[in-house]
N, C-alpha and C positions, 0 to 999 in steps of 0.2 A: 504494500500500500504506500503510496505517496503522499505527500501534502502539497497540493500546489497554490499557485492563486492566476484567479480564473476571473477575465473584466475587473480586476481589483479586491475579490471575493478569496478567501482561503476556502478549501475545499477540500475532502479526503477522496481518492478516487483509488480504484483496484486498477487500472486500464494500466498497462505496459508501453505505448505507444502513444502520440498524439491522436493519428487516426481512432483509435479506441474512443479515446475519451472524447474526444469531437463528436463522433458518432452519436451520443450521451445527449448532445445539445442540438435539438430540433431547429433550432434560427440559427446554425449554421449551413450557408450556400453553399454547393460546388464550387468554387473559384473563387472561394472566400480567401482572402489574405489574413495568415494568422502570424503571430509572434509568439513566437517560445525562446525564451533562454537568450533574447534579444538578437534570434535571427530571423528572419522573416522566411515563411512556405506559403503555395498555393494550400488549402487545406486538404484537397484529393494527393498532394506530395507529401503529406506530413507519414506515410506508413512508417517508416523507417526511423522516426525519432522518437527516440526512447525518453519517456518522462523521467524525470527525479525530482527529489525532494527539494520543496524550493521553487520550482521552475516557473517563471510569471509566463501567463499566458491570455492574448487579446486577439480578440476576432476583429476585422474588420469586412463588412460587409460590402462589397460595391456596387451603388445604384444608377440606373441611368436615367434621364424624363428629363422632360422639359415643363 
């Protein structure tokens, strides 16, 4: 289990990976831009990074309209 903080929220999560725990959170988009561990991923790219203890993590959403 890790402790992360999540939009600025601490949080306990089992997920091993970002995609895990992304998954977890329904208002994240496909092609959402995320931050973990102050690098930036497409959020369908995040499979491979492993969460730890600690790890700040921020969604950003991208909208378009006029």
């Amino acid at each position: 289990m890790a402790r992360v903080v999540f939009q600025g929220k601490a949080e306990n999560t089992d997920a091993a990976t970002l995609s895990e725990f992304l998954a977890s959170k329904p208002f994240v988009k496909p092609g959402a831009i995320v931050e973990c561990g102050g690098e930036v991923v497409v959020a369908g790219a995040g499979a491979d990074v492993p969460l730890f203890d600690g790890a700040e993590i921020n969604v950003y959403n991208v909208v378009s309209g006029g």
